[in-house]
Each structure stands twice: as C-alpha cells, then as structure tokens.
C-alpha positions as CSV (number, residue, x, y, z in Angstrom):
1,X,-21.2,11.7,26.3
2,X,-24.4,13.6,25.0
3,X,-22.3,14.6,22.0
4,X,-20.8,11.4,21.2
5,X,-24.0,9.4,21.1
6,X,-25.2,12.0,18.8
7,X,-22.2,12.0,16.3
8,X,-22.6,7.8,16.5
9,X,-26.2,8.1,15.2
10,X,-25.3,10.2,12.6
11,X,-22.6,8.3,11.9
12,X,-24.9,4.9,12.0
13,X,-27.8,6.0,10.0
14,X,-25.5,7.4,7.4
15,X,-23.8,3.8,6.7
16,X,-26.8,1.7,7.6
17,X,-27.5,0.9,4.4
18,X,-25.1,2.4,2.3
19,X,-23.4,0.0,-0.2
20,X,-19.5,0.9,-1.5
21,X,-18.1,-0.6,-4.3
22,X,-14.5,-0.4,-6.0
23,X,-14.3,-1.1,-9.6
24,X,-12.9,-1.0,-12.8
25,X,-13.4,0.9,-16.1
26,X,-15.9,-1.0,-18.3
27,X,-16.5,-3.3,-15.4
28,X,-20.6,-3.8,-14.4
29,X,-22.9,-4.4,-11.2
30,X,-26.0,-6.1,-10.3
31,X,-27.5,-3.7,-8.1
32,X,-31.0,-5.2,-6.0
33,X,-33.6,-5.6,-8.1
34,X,-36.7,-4.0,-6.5
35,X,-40.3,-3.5,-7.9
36,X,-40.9,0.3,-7.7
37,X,-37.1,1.4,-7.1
38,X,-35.0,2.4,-10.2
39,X,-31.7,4.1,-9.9
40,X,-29.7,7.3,-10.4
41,X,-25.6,8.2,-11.0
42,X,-24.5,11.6,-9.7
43,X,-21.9,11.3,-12.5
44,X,-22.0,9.7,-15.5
45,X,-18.3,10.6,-16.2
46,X,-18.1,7.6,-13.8
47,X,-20.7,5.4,-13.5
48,X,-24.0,5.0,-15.9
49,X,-27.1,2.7,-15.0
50,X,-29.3,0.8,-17.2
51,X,-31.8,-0.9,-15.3
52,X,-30.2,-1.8,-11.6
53,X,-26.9,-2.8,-13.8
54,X,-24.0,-0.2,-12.8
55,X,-21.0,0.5,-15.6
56,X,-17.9,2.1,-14.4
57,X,-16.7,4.3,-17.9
58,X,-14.4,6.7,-16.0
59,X,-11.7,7.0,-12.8
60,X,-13.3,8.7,-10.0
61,X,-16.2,8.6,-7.3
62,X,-19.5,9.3,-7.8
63,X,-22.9,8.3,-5.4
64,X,-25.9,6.1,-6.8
65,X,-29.3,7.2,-5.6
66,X,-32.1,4.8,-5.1
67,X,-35.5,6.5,-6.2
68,X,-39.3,4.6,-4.9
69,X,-42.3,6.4,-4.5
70,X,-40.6,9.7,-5.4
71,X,-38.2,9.7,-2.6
72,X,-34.2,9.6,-3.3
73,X,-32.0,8.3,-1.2
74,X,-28.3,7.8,-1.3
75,X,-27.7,3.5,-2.0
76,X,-24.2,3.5,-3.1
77,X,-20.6,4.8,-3.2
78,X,-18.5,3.7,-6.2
79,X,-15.1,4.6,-6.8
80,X,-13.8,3.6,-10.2
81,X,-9.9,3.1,-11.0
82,X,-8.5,3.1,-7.8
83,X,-5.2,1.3,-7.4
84,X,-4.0,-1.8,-5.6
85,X,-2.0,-0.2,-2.4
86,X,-1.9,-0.1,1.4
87,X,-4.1,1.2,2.8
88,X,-6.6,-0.8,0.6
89,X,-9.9,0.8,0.9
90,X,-10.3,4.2,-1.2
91,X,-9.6,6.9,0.9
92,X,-13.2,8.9,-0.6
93,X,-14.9,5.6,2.0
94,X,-13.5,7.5,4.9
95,X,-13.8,3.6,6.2
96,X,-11.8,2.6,9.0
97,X,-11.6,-0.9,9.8
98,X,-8.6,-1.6,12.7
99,X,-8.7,-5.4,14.5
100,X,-9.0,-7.0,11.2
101,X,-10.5,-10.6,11.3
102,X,-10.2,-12.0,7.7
103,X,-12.3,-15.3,7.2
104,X,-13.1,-16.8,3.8
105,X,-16.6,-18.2,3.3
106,X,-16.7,-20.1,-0.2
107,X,-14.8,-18.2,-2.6
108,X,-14.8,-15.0,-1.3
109,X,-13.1,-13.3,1.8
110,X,-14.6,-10.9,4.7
111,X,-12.8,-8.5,6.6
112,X,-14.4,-7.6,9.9
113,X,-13.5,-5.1,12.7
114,X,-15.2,-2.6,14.5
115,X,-15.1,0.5,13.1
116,X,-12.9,3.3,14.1
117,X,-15.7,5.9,13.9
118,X,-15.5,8.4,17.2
119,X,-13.3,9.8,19.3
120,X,-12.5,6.3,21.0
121,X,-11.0,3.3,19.4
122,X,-13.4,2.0,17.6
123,X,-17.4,2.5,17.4
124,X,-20.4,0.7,18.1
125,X,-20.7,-0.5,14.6
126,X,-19.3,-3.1,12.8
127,X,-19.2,-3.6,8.6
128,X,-17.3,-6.5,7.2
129,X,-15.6,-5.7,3.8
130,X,-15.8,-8.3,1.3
131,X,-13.5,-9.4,-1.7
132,X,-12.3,-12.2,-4.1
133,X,-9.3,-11.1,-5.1
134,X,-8.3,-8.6,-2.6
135,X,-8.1,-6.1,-5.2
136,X,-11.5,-5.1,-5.7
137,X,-13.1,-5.0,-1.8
138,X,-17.1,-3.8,-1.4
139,X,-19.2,-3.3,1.4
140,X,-23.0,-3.8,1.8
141,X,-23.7,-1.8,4.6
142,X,-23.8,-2.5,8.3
143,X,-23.5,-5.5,9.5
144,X,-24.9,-4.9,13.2
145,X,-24.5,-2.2,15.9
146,X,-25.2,-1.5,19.3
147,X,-28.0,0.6,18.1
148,X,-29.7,-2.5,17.3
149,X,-33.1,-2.8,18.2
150,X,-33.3,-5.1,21.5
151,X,-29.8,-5.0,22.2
152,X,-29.6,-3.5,26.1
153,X,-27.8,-0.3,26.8
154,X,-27.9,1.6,22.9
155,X,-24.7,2.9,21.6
156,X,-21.8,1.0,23.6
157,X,-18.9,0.2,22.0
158,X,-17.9,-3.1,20.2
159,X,-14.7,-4.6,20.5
160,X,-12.8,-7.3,18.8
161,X,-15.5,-8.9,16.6
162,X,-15.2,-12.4,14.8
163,X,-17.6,-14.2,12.3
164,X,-17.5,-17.7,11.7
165,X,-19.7,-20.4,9.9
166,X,-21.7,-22.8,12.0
167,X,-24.4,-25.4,11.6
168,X,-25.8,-23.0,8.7
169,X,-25.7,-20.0,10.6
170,X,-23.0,-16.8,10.5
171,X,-22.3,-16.1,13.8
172,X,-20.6,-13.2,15.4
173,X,-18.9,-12.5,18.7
174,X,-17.4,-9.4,20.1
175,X,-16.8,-7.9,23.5
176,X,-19.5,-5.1,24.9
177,X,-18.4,-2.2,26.4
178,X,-19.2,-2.1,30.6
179,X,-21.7,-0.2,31.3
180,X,-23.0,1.5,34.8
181,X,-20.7,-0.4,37.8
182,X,-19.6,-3.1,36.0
183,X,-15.7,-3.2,35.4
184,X,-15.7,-6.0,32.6
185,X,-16.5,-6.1,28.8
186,X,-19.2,-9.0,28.8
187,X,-18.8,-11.3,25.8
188,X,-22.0,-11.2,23.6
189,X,-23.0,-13.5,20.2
190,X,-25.3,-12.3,17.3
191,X,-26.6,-14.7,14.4
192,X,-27.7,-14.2,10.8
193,X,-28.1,-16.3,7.6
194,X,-25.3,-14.1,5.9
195,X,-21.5,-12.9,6.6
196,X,-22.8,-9.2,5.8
197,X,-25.7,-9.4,8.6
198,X,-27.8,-8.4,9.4
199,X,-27.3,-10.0,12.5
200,X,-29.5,-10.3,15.4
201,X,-31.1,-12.1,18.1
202,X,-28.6,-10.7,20.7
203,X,-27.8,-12.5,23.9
204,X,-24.8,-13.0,26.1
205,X,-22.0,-16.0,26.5
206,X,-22.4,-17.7,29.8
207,X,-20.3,-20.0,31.6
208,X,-21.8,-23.5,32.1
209,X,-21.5,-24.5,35.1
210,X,-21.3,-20.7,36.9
211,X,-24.1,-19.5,35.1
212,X,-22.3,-16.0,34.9
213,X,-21.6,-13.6,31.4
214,X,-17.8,-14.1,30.1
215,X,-15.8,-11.2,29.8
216,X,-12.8,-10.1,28.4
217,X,-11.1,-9.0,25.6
218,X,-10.8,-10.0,21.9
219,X,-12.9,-13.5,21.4
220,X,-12.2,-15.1,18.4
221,X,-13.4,-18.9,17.4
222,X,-11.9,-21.5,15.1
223,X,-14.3,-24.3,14.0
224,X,-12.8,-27.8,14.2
225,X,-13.7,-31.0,13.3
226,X,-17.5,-29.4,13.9
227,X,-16.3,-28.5,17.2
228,X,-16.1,-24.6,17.9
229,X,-13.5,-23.4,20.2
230,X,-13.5,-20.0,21.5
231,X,-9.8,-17.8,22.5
232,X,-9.6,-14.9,24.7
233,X,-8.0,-12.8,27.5
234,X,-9.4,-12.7,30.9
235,X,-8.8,-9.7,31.8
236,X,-9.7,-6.2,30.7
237,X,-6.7,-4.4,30.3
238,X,-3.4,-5.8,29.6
239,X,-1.3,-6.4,32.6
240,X,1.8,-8.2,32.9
241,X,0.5,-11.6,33.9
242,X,-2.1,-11.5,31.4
243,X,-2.3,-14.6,29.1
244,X,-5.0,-16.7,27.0
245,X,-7.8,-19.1,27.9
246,X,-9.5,-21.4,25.6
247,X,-12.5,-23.6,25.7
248,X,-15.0,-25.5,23.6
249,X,-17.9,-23.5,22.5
250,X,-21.6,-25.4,23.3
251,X,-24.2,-25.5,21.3
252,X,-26.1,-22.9,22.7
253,X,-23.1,-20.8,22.6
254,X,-22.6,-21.3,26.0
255,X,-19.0,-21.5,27.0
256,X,-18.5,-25.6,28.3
257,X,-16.1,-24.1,31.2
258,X,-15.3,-28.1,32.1
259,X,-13.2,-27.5,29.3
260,X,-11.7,-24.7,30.0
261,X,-7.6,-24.3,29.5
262,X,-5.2,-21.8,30.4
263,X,-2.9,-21.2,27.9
264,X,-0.6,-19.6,29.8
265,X,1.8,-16.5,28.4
266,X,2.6,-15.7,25.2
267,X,6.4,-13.9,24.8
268,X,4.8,-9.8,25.8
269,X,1.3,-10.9,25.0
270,X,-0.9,-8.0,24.6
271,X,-4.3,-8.8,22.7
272,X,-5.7,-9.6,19.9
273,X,-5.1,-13.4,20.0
274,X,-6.5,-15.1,16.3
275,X,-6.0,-18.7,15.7
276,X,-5.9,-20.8,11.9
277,X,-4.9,-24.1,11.1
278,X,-2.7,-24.9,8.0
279,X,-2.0,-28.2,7.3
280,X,-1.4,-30.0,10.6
281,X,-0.4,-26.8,12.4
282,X,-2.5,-24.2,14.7
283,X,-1.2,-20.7,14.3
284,X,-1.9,-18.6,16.8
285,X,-1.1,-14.6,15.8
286,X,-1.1,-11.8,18.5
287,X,-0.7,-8.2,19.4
288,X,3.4,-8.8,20.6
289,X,4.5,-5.6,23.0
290,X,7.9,-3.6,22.2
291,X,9.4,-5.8,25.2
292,X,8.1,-6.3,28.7
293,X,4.6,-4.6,29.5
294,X,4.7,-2.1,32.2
295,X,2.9,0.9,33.6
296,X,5.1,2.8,31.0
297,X,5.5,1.1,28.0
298,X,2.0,0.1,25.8
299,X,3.8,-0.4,22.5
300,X,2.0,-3.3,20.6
301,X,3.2,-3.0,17.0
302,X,4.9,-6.3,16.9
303,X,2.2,-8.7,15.2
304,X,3.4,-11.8,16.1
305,X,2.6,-15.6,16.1
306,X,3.1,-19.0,18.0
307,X,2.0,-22.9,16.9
308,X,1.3,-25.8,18.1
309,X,0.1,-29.6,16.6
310,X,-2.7,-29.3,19.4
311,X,-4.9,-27.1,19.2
312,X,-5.2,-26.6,23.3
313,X,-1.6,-25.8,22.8
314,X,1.3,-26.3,24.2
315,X,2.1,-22.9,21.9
316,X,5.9,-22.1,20.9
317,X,6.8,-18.8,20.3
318,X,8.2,-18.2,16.8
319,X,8.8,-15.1,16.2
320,X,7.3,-11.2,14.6
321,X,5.2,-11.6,11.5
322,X,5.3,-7.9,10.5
323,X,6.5,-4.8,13.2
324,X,5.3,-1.4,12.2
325,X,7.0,0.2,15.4
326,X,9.4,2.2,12.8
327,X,6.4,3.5,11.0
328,X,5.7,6.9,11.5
329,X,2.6,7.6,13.8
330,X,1.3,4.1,14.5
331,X,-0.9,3.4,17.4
332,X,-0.7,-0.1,17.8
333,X,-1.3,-3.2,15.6
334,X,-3.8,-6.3,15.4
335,X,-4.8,-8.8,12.7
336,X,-4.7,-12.3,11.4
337,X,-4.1,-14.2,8.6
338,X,-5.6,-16.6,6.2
339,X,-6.0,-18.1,3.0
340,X,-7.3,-17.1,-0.3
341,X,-6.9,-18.8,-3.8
342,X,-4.3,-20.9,-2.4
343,X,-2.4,-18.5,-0.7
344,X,-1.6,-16.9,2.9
345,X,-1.9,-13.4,3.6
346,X,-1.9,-11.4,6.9
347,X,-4.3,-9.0,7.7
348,X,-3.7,-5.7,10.0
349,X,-4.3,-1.9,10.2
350,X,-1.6,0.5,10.7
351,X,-2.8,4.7,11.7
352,X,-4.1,6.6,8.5
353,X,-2.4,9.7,8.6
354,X,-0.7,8.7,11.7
355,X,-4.2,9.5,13.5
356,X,-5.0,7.1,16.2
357,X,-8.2,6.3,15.7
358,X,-8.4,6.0,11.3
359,X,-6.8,2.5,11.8
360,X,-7.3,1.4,8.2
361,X,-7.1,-2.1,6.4
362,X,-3.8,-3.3,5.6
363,X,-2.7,-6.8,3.8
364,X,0.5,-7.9,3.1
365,X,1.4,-12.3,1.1
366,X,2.7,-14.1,3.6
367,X,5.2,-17.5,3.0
368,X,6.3,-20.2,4.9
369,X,9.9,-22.1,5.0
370,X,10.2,-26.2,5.1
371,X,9.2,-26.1,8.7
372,X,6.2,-24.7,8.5
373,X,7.2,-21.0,9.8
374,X,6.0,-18.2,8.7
375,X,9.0,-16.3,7.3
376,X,8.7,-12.1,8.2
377,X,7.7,-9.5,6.1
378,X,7.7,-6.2,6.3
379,X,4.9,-3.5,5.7
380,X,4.6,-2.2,2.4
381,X,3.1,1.0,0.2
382,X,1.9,-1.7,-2.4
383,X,0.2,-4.2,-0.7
384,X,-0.4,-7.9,-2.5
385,X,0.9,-5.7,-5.8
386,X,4.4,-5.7,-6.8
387,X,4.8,-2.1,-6.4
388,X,2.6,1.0,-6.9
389,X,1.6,1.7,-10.6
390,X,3.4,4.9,-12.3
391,X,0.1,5.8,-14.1
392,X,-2.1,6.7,-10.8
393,X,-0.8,9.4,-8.3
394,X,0.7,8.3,-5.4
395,X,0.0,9.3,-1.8
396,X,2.5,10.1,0.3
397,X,0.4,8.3,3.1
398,X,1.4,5.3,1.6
399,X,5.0,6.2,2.5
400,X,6.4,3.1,5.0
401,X,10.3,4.5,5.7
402,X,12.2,7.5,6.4
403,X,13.3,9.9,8.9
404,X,12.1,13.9,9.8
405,X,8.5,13.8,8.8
406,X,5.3,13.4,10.1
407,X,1.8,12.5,9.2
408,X,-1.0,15.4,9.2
409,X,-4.4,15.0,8.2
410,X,-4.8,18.2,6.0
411,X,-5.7,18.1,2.5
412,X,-7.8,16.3,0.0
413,X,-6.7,12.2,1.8
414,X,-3.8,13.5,4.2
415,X,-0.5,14.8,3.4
416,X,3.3,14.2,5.2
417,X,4.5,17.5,6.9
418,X,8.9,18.5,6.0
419,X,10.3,20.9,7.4
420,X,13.8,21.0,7.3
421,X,15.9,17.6,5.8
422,X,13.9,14.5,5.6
423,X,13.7,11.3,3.8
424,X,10.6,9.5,2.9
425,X,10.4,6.2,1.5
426,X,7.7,4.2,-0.5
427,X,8.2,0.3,-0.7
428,X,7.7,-0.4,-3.8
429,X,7.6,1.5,-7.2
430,X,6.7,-0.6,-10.3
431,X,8.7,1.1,-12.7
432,X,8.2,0.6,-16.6
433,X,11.7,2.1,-17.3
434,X,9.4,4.9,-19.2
435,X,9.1,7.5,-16.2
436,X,10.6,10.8,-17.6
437,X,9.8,13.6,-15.2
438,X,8.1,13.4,-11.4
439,X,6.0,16.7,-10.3
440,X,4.9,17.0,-6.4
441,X,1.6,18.0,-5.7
442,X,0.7,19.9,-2.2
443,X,1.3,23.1,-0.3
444,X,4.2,25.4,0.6
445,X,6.6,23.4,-2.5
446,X,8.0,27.1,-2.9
447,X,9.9,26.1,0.6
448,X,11.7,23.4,-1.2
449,X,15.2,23.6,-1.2
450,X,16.5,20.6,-3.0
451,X,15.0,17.3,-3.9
452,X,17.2,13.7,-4.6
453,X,14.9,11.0,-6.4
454,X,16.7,7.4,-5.1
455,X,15.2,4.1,-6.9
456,X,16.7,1.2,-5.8
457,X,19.4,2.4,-3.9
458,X,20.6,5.1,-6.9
459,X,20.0,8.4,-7.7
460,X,17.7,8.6,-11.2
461,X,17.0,12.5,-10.5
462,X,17.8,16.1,-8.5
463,X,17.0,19.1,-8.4
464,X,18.0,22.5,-6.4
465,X,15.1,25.1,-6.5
466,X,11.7,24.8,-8.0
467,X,12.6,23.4,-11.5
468,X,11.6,20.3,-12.5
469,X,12.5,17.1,-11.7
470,X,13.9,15.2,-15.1
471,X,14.1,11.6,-14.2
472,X,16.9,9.3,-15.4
473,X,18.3,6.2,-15.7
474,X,14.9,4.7,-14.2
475,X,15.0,1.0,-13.2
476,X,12.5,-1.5,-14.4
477,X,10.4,-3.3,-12.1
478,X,10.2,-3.5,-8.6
479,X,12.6,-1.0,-6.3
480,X,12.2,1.6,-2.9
481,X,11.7,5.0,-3.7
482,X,13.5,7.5,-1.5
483,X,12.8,11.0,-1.6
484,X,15.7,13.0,0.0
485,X,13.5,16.2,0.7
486,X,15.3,19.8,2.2
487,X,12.8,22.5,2.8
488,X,12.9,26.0,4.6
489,X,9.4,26.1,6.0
490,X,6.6,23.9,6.0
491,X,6.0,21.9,3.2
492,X,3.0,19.8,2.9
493,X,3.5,16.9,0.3
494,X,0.3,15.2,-0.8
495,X,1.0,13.3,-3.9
496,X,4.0,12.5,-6.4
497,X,3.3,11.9,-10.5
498,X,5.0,10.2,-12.3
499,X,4.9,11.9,-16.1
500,X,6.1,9.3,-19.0
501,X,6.7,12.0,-22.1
C-alpha cells in the first residue's frame, strides 16, 4: 500500500498542472498570460513561442516550460500531426481515460473518467479531456483528486465520475473508494465554476429522510426540465439480482429518497448505467455481460442500451451498441453517448495494448433508424475518420480483427506479438489508390516467413522471405486491411508504412 500511495503522488504532482495539447502544423495557441512568466519549447522543430502564443511548424512532441522568477517548470505537452484514430489520445500522453462520460457544455465536448493510473482500475485522479471537433482533444490539467486538500482519507480511489451543468455551477459526482470497515463506495459531489475544475468543497450525498451517505456504483445525473435526476446501482459488486435505482437530485445535492424508483433489471446488467435524451426518448446505455452473470463469468464487453418515453422508465431493452468481446485483450467496456455538431457518437475505452488497466478513449458515429434505435456499430482502427491516413504510420495497436496474435506492451507505443500463422486486421484504410510499396517496422522481421496484403477482401500484395512488399492493384477509399502474417519465431510488429513512389 506504502508503495502505491507513493507512485499516486508522483503520479498526481506530475499532471497537476500539466496542460496537453494536440495540434496541427501551422496551427497556434493562447497559452495563460501571466505577469512575470514567459515561455520556453524543448524543440523548435515542433513548436516555437512568441509571447504565450504557441505555433506548431513540425510533426512530433515536444514539452513547453513555464519560466517566473528564474524557476522552470514543465506547463505543457504538445504533440503536433498526430492522426485521427482509435485510440484517440497520442500515445506520448500515456493518458488513460476508461468509464468515459462525454457531456457537451456550449460548443465544445468533455470526456471524463477516472484515470487508469496504478496497479488498480483506475486512480484517485480524475482529468476531463476537452474537444470541438473530436479531432483535436486537450487537456488542462487535473480536474480533482483524492489528494485534495480537505477531502477525508487522501489517496482513495475514484470511481465512475460524471459532470454536469447546474444552477451556474459544474458539478461532479463519483463513488469513493471504502475505507477502514466500511464495505460500500459512498457517493460524494465536488463543485467548481468550470468543466476542467478545479473542483472542491467536498462533501457526501445523503438520503433525505435516512440521513445516511449513498453508496454504490457508477452515479451519473441527467438534468431535466431544471430537475436533476441521479442513476445508479445499489450494490457494490455486480451480482445477479443487481439492477438500477433512480431518484430526483435536491437542491442541496441531497438525494429526495421519497422519490426514489427501482428500475428493476436490465437484460445481464453489469454497470456503468449513462442516460441522454434525444428527441422525446431517454436512452439509457450500460455495461451488458457476455450472458448471465455468475461466479464465473465477468465478461462486460457488450455496451448496450435500453429507452423509454419516461424518464423513470419503464426501460425496453434494445439491443448491443458496440461488443469488443472479439477484440484481442479487452478487459471490459463502459461509456455513453452524446451529441456534438448535430451528430451522435458513443464514447468507450477498449485495453491499450491489451493491458488491463491502459483503458484508453475510444469514439465511434453512431445512427439511428425511423424508430428511433440506435443501429450497431462495430469498433474501429479509424475512429470518426473514414479510414486511417496512408501518409502517417500506422500502429498495429490499432488493429480491431484477426486471429493468432496478441497485444504486448514492448516498444516505442506497444507492438502485436506473431509467432507462427496469424491474421491481423485494421478497419479501415483510406486508400488514395497511390500506395506503391508497404515496409514493417519492429523486431525479429527476419522470422518472417511470408506476408499476404488483403484490401477489401483482395489480395493487392505478397511476399515470401524478407523482400519487399510491392503493392498492387490498391483500392481507393475506404476498405479492411488484412495482414496474413507466417513467422518462425517471435516477431514483434510495431508499425506498417505505406510508401507512395
């Protein structure tokens, strides 16, 4: 225990304040303005400053360094160039955000979840990630911990955070980790005049009438009507009776239990419950089981969804959003989905690298039929874009298909481990029709036996041996990439290039 309070407050003040920023060549960046601080760019291959204005002029990652009173101090990470994908964050962030809430507050959206930062799911520090066009995501630092001063028992995990919009203040609710005898996560609230935090003035959610803390798993709140209504699971672990209450918030964020309502049980509800309305509909998306919950099988990777015109329910089952239970080394899943710019996406982390706890951000558009449903996806290497660019490398730990290999978390970002015959699959590849050769990047190639380049179903390039790989006949726009991999030994495959001459 000694060591992992010690690793958290590393961990914590190393993010406090530190900003991240994705951006473009030749795009700029109001840093704060503050009398007495000016700024610094470890490279300015990547990133120049003039005054507290950043300018990205070349792909890559460099740090900015705030100087006052002759003291430096690292402010900000920016990463320039990198390219629309799942995962979305730039793997250099080492940021991993699982339980994602998504929420838009005016025209921008924020992404919040506990990070994955020990050796537990998730950490005692949360840091919403922020964007307008889900290509271009920032962060600005932490947006509250259990460090917190005044917060009671320092360095207890958070679980399941949500922030929401109320009479002119952010608030945020979570579930506390039990501490000492206690056997329950206690629900707890935080407030501040920003989505980003800080947030503070820490107290507890009590029942009304019994006067005792809430616990649970997984609050969330919708806003209605300027009513606030708060969702959850009673009970600490999932069980196989376990189901979902709801109730209206009051407005001292006390829970009104006179208005409490069992919603009874979702088809193989696990967690994670995460309600939005659209149009006159309540959508409520959960963490679905691989069928019945029992002492044996824990499988939620089914993120799935029931409505109702009410928002007290009665809730009908429809169906799975987006399963990633044929993904190779996935945890588990949880997310949510919401509007931005007049469309619906859904929100959720799948296992970077296949390790348990580097759930990462993942985001997938989302339509609906003539009934209102939601009609299924499935997860994706390219995210909200129509396939991966050609011009960047590509990671095999974007790879969403195939058989034989695993996820290892060796190398620069992760790599996928062949040994023997495998296939791995990328969905999708934006081709230009222009792709001439592809080289593989990563260790023990020389164990390569044969390679088969597949594009939308046909072959565009092979190879036997270590030659190279002359691409042909390359479709144009979007297809599935399949490489068909045999190897005598180990191979470790980090990325694929696509040349064009």
């Amino acid at each position: 225990m000694l060591l992992f309070v010690w690793s958290a407050v590393c961990f914590g003040q190393q993010r406090e304040n530190m900003h991240y920023y994705m951006m473009d060549i030749r795009d700029k960046h109001e840093l704060p303005a503050e009398e007495g601080r000016t700024y610094v760019s470890s490279d300015e291959k990547t990133a120049v400053i003039k005054g507290n204005r950043v300018r990205a002029v070349g792909n890559g990652d460099c740090i900015i360094y705030a100087v006052s009173e002759g003291k430096q101090s690292e402010f900000a990470h920016i990463t320039v160039g990198w390219p629309v994908q799942n995962p979305v964050l730039p793997y250099s962030w080492k940021m991993y955000i699982p339980d994602c809430e998504a929420h838009r507050f005016g025209d921008k959206l924020y992404v919040s979840g506990s990070l994955d930062a020990s050796d537990r799911f998730c950490s005692p520090y949360i840091t919403p990630v922020i964007t307008s066009d889900l290509k271009h995501w920032e962060s600005r630092g932490m947006a509250f911990s259990s460090f917190t001063e005044s917060v009671p028992n320092p360095g207890k995990m958070l679980w399941g955070s949500d922030i929401h919009f109320y009479d002119g203040k952010y608030g945020l609710y979570g579930a506390y980790e039990w501490s000492g005898e206690q056997t329950e996560n206690n629900f707890y609230v935080v407030e501040s005049d920003s989505p980003v935090g800080p947030f503070k003035n820490f107290r507890w959610v009590t029942g009304s009438l019994s006067k005792k803390k809430i616990d649970g798993i997984t609050p969330k709140i919708l806003v209605e009507n300027g009513i606030r209504y708060i969702i959850w699971a009673p009970t600490l672990q999932p069980v196989v009776e376990n189901y979902l209450m709801i109730a209206k918030l009051a407005e001292d964020d006390v829970i009104d239990e006179s208005s409490m309502k069992n919603l009874g049980r979702l088809k193989d509800f696990y967690e994670g419950p995460s309600i939005r309305k659209r149009g006159d509909t309540y959508y409520l998306v959960y963490d679905e089981n691989c069928g019945a919950i029992t002492d044996r099988n824990h499988t939620p990777k089914r993120l799935s969804y029931a409505t109702s015109k009410n928002i007290t329910g009665e809730y009908v089952y429809r169906g799975v959003i987006l399963t990633i239970e044929d993904m190779a080394g996935n945890v588990n899943i949880q997310g949510s989905m919401e509007e931005l710019n007049g469309e619906w996406y859904i929100f959720y982390h799948r296992a970077m690298n296949g390790i348990w706890n580097k759930r990462s951000l993942c985001v997938e558009k989302i339509s609906f039929d003539g009934d209102g449903l939601i009609k299924p996806v499935v997860p994706t290497s390219s995210g909200i874009a129509e396939g991966l660019n050609t011009s960047f490398p590509i990671w095999f730990n974007t790879a969403v298909f195939g058989k034989n290999y695993t996820f290892t978390d060796e190398g620069k970002y992760g790599n996928t481990l062949v040994n023997g015959s495998a296939e791995i699959g990328f969905r999708y590849i934006f081709f230009t029709g222009k792709e001439k050769q592809l080289v593989l990047q990563g260790s023990g190639l020389e164990n390569i036996t044969s390679v088969r380049i597949i594009a939308g179903g046909k072959t565009i390039g092979e190879r036997t041996g270590n030659g190279e790989i002359i691409l042909k006949n390359v479709p144009k726009g979007k297809a599935e990439l399949t490489l068909a991999i045999t190897s005598t030994g180990e191979t470790r495959l980090e990325t694929l290039r696509f040349l064009k001459h």
